[in-house]
N, CA, C and O atoms as CSV, one atom per row, in Angstrom:
chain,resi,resn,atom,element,x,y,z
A,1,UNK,N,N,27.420,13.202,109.231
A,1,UNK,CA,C,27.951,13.520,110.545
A,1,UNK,C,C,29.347,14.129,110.438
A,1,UNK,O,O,29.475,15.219,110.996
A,2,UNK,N,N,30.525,13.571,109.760
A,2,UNK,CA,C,31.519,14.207,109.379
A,2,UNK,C,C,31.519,15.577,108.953
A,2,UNK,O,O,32.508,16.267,109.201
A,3,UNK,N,N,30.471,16.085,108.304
A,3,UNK,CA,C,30.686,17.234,108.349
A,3,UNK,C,C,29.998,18.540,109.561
A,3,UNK,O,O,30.009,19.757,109.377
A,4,UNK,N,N,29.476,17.836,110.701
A,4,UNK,CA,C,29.375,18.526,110.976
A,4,UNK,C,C,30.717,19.063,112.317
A,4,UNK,O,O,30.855,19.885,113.222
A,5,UNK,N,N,31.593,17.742,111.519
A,5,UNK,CA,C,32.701,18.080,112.448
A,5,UNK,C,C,34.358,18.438,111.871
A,5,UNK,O,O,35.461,17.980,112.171
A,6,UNK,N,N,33.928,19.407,110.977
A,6,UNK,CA,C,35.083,20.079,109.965
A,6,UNK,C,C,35.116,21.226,110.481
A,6,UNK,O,O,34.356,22.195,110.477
A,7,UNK,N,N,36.185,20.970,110.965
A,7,UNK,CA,C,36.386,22.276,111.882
A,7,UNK,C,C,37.054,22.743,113.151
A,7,UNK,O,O,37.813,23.614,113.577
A,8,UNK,N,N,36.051,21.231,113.684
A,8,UNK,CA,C,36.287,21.466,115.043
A,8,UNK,C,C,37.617,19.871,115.249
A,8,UNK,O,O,38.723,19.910,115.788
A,9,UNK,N,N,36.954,18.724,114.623
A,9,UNK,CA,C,38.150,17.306,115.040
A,9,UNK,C,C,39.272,17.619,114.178
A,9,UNK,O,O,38.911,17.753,113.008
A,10,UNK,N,N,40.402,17.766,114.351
A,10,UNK,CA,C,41.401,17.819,113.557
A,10,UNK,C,C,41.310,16.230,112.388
A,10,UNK,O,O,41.488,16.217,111.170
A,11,UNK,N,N,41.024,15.205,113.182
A,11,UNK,CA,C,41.069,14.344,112.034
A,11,UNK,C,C,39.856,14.321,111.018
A,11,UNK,O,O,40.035,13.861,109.891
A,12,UNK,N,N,38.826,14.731,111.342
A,12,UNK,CA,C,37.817,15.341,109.762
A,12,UNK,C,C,38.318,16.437,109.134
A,12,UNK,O,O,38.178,16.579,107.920
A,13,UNK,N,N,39.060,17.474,110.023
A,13,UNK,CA,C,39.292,18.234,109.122
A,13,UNK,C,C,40.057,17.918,108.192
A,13,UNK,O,O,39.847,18.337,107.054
A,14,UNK,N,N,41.137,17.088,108.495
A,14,UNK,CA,C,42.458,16.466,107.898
A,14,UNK,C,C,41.892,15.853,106.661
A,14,UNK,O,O,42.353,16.133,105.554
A,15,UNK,N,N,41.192,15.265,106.779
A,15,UNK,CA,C,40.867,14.298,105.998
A,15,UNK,C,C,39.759,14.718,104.840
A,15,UNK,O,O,39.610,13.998,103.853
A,16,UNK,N,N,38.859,16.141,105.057
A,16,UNK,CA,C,38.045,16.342,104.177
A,16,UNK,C,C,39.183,17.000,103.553
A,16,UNK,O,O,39.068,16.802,102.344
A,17,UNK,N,N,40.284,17.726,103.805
A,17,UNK,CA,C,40.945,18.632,103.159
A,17,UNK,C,C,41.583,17.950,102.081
A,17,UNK,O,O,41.819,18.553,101.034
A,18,UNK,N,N,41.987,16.351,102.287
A,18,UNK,CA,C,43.099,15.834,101.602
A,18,UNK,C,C,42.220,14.640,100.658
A,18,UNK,O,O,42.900,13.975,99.875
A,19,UNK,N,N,40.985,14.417,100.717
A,19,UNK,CA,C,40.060,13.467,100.820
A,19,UNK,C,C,40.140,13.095,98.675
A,19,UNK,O,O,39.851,11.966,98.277
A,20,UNK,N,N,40.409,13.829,98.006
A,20,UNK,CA,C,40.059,13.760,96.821
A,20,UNK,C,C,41.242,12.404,96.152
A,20,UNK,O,O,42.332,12.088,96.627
A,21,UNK,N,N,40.819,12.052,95.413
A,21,UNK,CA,C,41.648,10.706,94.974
A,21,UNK,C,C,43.220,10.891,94.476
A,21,UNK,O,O,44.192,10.141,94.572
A,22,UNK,N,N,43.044,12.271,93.878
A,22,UNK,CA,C,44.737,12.788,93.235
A,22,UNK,C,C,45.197,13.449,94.015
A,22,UNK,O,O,46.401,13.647,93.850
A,23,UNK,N,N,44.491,14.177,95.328
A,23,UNK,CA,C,45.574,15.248,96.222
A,23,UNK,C,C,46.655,14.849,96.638
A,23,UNK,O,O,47.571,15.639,96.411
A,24,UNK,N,N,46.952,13.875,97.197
A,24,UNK,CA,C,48.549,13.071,97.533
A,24,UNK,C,C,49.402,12.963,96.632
A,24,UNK,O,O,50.553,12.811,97.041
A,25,UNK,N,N,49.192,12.996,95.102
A,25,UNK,CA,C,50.113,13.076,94.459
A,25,UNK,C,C,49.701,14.411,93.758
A,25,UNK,O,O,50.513,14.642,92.862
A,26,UNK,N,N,49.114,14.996,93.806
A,26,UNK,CA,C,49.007,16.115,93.108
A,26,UNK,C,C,50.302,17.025,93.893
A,26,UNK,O,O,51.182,17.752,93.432
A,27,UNK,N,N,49.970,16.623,95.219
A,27,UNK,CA,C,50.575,17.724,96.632
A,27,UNK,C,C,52.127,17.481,96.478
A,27,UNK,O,O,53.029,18.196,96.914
A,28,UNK,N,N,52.221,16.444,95.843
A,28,UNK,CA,C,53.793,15.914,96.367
A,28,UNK,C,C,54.182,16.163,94.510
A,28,UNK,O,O,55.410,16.193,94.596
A,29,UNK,N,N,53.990,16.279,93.555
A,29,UNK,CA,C,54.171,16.917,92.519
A,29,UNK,C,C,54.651,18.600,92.937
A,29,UNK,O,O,55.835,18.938,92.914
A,30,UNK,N,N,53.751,19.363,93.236
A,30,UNK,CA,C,53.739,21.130,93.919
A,30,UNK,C,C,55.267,20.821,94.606
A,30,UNK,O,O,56.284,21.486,94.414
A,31,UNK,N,N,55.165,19.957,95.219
A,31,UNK,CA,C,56.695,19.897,96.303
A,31,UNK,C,C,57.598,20.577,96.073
A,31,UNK,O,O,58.239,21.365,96.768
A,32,UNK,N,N,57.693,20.127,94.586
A,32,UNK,CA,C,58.744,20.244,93.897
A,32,UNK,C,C,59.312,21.628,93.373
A,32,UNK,O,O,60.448,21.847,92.951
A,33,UNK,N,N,58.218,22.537,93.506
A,33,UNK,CA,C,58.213,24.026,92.762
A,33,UNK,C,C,56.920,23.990,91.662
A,33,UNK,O,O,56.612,22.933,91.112
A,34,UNK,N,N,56.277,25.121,91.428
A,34,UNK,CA,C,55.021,25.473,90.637
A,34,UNK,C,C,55.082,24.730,89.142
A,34,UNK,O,O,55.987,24.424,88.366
A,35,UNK,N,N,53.905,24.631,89.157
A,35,UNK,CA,C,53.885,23.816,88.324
A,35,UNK,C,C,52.435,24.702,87.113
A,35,UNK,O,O,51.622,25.527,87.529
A,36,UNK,N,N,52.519,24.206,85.704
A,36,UNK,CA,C,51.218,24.676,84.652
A,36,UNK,C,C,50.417,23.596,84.818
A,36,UNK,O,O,50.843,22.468,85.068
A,37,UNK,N,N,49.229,23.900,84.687
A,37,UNK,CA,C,48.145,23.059,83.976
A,37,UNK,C,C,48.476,21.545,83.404
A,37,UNK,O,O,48.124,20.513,83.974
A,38,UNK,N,N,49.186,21.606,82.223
A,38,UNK,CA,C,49.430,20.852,81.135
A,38,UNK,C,C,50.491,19.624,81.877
A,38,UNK,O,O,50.352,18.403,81.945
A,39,UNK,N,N,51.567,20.516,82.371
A,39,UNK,CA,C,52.518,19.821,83.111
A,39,UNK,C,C,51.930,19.106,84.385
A,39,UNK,O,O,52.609,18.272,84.984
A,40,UNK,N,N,51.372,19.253,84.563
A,40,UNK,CA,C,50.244,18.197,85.792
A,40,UNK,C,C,49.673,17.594,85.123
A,40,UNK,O,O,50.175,16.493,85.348
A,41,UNK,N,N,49.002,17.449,84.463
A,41,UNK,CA,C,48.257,16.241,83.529
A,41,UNK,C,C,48.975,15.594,82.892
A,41,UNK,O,O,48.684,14.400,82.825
A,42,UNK,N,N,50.290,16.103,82.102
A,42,UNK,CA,C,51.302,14.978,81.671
A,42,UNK,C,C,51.984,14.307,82.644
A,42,UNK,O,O,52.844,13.569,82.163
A,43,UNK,N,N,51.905,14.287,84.070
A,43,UNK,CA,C,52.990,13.552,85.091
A,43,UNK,C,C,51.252,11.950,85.971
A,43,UNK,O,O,51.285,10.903,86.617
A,44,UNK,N,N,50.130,12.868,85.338
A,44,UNK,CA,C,49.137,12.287,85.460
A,44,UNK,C,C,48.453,11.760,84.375
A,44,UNK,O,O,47.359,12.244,84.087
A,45,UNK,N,N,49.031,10.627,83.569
A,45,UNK,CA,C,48.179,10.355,82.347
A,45,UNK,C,C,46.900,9.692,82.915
A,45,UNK,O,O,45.892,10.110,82.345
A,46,UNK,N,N,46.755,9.134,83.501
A,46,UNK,CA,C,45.330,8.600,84.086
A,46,UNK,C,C,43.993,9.645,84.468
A,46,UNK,O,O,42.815,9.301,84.568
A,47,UNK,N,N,44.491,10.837,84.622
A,47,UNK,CA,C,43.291,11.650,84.958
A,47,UNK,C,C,43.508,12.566,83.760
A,47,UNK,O,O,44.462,12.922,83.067
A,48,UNK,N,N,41.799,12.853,83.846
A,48,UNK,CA,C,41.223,13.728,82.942
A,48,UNK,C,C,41.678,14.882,82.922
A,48,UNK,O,O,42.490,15.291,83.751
A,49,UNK,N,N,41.160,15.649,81.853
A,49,UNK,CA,C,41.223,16.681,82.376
A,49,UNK,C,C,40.169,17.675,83.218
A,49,UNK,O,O,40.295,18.872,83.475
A,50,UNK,N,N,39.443,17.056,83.445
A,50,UNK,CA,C,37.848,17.509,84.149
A,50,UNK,C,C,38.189,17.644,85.672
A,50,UNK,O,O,37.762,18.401,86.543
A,51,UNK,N,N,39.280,16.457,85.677
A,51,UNK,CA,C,39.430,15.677,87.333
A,51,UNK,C,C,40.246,16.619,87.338
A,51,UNK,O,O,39.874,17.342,88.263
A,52,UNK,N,N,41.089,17.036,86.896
A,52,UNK,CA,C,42.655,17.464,87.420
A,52,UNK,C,C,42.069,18.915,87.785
A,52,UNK,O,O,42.492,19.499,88.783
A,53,UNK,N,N,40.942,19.572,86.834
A,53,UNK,CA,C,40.403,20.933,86.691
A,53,UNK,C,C,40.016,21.172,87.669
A,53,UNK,O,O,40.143,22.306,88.131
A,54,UNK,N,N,39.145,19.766,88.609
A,54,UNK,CA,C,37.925,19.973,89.632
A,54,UNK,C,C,39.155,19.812,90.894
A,54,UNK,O,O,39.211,20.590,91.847
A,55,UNK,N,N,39.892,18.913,90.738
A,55,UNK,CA,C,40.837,18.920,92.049
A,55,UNK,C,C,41.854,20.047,92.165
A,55,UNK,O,O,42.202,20.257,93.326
A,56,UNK,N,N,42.312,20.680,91.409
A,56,UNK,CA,C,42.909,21.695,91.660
A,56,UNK,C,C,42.105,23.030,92.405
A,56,UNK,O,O,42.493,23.889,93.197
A,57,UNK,N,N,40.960,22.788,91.825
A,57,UNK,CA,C,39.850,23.983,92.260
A,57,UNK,C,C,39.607,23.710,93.623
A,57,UNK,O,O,39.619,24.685,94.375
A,58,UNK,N,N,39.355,22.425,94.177
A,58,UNK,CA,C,38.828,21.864,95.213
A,58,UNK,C,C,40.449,22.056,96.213
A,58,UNK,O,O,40.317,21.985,97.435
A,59,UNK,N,N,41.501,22.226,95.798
A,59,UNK,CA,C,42.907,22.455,96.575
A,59,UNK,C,C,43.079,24.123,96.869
A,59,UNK,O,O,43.395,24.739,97.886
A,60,UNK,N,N,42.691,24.594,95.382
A,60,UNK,CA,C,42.394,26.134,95.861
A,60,UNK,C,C,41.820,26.205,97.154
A,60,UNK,O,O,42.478,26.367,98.181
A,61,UNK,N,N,40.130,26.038,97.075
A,61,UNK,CA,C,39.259,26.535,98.150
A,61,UNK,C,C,39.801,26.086,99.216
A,61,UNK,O,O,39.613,26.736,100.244
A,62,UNK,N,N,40.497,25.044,99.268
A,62,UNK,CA,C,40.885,24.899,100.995
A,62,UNK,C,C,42.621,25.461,101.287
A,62,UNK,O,O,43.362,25.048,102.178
A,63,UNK,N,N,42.867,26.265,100.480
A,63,UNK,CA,C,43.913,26.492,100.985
A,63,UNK,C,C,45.602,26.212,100.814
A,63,UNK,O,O,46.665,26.826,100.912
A,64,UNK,N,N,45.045,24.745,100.468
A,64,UNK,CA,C,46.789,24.182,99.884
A,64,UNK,C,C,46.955,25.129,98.928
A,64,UNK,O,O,46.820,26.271,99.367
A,65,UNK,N,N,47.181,25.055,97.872
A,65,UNK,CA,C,47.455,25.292,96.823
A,65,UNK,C,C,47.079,27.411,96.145
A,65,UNK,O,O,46.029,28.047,96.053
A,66,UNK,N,N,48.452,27.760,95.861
A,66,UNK,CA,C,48.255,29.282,95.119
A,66,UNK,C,C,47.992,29.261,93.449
A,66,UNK,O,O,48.797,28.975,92.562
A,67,UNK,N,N,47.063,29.528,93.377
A,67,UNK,CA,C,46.756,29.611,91.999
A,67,UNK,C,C,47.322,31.008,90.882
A,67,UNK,O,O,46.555,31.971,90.881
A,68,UNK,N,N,48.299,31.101,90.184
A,68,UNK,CA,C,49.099,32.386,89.626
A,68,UNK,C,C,48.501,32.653,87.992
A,68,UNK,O,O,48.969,31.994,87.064
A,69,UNK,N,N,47.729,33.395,87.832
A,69,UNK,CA,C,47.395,33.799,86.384
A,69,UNK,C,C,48.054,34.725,86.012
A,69,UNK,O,O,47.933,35.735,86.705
A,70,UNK,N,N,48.973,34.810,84.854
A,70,UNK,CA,C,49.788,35.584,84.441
A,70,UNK,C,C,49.090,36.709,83.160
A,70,UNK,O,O,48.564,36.390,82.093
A,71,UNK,N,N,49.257,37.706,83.576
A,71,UNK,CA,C,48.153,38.501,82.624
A,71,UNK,C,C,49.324,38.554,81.123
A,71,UNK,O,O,50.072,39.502,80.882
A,72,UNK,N,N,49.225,37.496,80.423
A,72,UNK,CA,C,49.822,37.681,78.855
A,72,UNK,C,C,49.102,36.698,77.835
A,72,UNK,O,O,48.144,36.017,78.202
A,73,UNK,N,N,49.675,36.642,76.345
A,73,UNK,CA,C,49.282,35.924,75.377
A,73,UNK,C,C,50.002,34.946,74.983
A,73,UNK,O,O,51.027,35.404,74.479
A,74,UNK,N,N,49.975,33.292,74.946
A,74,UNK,CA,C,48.417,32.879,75.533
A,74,UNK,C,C,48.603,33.088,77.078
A,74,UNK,O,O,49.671,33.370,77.622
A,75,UNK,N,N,47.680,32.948,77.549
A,75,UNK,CA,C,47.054,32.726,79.283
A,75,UNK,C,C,48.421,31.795,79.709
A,75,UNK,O,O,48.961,30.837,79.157
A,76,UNK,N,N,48.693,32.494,80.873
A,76,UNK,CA,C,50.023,31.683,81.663
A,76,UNK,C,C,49.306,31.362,82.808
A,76,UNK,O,O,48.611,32.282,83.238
A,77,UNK,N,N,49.259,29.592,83.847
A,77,UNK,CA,C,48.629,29.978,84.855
A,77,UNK,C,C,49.672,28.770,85.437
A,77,UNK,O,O,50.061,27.757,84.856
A,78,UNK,N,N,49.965,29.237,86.740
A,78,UNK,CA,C,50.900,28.108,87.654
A,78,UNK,C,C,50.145,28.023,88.645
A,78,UNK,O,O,49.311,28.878,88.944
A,79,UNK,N,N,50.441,26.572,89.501
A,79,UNK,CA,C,50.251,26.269,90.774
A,79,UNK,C,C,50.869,25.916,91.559
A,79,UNK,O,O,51.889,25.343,91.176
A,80,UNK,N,N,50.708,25.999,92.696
A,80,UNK,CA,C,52.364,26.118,93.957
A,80,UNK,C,C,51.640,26.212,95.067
A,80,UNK,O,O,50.569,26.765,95.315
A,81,UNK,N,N,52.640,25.377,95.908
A,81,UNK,CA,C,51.806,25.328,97.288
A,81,UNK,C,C,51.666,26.439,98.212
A,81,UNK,O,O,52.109,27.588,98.197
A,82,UNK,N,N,50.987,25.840,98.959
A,82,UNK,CA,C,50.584,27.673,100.120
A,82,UNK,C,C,51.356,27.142,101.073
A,82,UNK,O,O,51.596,25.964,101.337
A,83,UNK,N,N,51.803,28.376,101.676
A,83,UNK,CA,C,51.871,27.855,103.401
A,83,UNK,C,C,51.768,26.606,104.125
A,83,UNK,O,O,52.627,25.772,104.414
A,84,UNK,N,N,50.469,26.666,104.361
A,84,UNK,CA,C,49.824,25.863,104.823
A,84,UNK,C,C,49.715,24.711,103.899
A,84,UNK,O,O,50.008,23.659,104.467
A,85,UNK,N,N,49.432,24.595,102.827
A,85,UNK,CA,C,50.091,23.494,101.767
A,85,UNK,C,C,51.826,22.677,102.216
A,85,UNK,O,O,52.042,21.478,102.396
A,86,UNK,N,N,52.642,23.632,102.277
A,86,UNK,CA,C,53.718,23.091,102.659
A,86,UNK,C,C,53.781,22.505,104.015
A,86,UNK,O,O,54.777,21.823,104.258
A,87,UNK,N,N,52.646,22.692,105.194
A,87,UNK,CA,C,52.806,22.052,106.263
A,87,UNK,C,C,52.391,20.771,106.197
A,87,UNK,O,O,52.202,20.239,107.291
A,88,UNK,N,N,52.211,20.180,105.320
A,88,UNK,CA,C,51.857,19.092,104.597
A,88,UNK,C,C,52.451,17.823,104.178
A,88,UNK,O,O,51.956,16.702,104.054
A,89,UNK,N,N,54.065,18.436,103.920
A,89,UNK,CA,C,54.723,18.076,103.146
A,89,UNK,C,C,55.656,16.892,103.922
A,89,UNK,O,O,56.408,16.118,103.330
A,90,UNK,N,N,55.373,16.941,105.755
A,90,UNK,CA,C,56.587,15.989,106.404
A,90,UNK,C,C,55.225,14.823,106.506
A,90,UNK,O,O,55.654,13.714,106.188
A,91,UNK,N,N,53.870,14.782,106.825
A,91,UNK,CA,C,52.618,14.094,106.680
A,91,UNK,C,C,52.716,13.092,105.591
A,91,UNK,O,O,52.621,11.872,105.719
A,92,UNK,N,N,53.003,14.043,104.053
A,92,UNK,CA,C,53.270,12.906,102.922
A,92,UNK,C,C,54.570,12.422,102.940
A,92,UNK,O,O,54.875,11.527,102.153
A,93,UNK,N,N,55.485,12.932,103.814
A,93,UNK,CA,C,56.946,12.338,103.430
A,93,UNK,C,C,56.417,10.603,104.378
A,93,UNK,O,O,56.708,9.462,104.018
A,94,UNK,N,N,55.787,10.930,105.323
A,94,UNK,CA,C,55.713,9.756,106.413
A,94,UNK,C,C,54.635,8.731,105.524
A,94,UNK,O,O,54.805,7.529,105.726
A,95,UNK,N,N,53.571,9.106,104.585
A,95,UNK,CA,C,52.585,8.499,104.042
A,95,UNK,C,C,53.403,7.650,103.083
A,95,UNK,O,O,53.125,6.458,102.950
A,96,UNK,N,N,54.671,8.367,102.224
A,96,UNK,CA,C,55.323,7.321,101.563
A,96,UNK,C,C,55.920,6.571,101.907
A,96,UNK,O,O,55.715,5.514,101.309
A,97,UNK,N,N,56.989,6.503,102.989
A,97,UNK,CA,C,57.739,5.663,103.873
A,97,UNK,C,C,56.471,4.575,103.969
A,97,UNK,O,O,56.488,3.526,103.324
A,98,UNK,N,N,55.327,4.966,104.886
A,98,UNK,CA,C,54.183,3.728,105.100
A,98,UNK,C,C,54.101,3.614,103.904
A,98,UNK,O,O,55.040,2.819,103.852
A,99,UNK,N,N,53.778,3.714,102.795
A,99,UNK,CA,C,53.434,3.001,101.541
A,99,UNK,C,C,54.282,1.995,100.959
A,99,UNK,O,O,54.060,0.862,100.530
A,100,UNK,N,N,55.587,2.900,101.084
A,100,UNK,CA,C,56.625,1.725,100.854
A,100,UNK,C,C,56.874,0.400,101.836
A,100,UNK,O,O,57.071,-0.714,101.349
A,101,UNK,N,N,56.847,0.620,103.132
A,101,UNK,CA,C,56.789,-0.710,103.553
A,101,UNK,C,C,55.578,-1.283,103.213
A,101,UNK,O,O,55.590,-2.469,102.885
A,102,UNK,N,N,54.492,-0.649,103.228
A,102,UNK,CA,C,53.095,-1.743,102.896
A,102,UNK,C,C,53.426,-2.515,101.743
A,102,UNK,O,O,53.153,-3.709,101.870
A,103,UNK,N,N,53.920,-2.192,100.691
A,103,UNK,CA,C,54.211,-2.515,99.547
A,103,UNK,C,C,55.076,-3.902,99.898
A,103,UNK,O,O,54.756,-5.022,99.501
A,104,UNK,N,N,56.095,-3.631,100.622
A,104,UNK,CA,C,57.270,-4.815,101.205
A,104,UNK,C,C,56.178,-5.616,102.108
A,104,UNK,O,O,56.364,-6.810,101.876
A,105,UNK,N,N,55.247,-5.476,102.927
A,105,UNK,CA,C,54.500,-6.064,103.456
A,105,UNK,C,C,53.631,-7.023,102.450
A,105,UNK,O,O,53.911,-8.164,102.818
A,106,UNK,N,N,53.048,-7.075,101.758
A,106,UNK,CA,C,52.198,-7.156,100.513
A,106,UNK,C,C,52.977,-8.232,99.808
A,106,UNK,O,O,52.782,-9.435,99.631
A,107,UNK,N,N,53.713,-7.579,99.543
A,107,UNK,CA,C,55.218,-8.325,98.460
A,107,UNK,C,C,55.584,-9.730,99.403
A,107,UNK,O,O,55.831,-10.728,98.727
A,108,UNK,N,N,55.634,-9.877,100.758
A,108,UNK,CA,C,56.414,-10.627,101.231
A,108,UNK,C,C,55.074,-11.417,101.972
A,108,UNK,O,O,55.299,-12.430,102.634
A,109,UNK,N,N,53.697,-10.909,101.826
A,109,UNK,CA,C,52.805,-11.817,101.778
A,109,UNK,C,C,52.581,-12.606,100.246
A,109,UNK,O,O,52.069,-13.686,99.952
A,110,UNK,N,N,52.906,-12.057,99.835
A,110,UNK,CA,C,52.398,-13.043,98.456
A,110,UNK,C,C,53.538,-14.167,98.035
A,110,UNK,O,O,53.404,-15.143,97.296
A,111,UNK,N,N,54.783,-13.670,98.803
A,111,UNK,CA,C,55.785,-15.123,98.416
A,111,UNK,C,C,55.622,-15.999,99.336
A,111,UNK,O,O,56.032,-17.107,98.989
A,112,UNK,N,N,55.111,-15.944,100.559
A,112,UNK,CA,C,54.262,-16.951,101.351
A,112,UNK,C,C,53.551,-18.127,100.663
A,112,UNK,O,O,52.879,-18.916,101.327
């Protein structure tokens, strides 16, 4: 059913766009200025490289993310946010603020 409402509800759309397990930190990595291949997987030791391959691809097609192939030897390729990638960026500023208090929430349930 969700998909047949990508498109039209802003919150499916929102959410298929951002839906992959690394985009929140992938997105807030880009923040920072373009980034290689290699240098994303070293700030991500937990993901593969299969994952990082398939989520970057999956950030392409929707838009966040500019993909830059540099025509030299070896292959140069950066990634950097789009536009519309950067409208993104006050969404995750507010997602960390909530994370961080959840965290203080969490924290101050368990000394209970």
């Amino acid at each position: 059913m969700a998909k047949d409402w990508y498109g039209i509800c802003p919150y499916i759309t929102a959410q298929k766009v951002v839906h992959g397990k690394w985009t929140i930190l992938i997105m807030h990595y880009l923040s920072k200025g373009p980034l290689r291949f290699n240098q994303l997987l070293r700030m991500l030791p937990a993901m593969t490289h299969a994952a990082l391959s398939k989520q970057l691809r999956q950030l392409e097609q929707f838009g966040l993310i500019i993909r830059t192939e540099y025509p030299q030897v070896p292959p140069k390729v950066e990634y950097e946010l789009s536009d519309i990638g950067r409208e993104l960026m006050p969404t995750l500023c507010q997602l960390r603020q909530f994370g961080a208090k959840y965290i203080e929430h969490i924290n101050s349930k368990q000394a209970d």
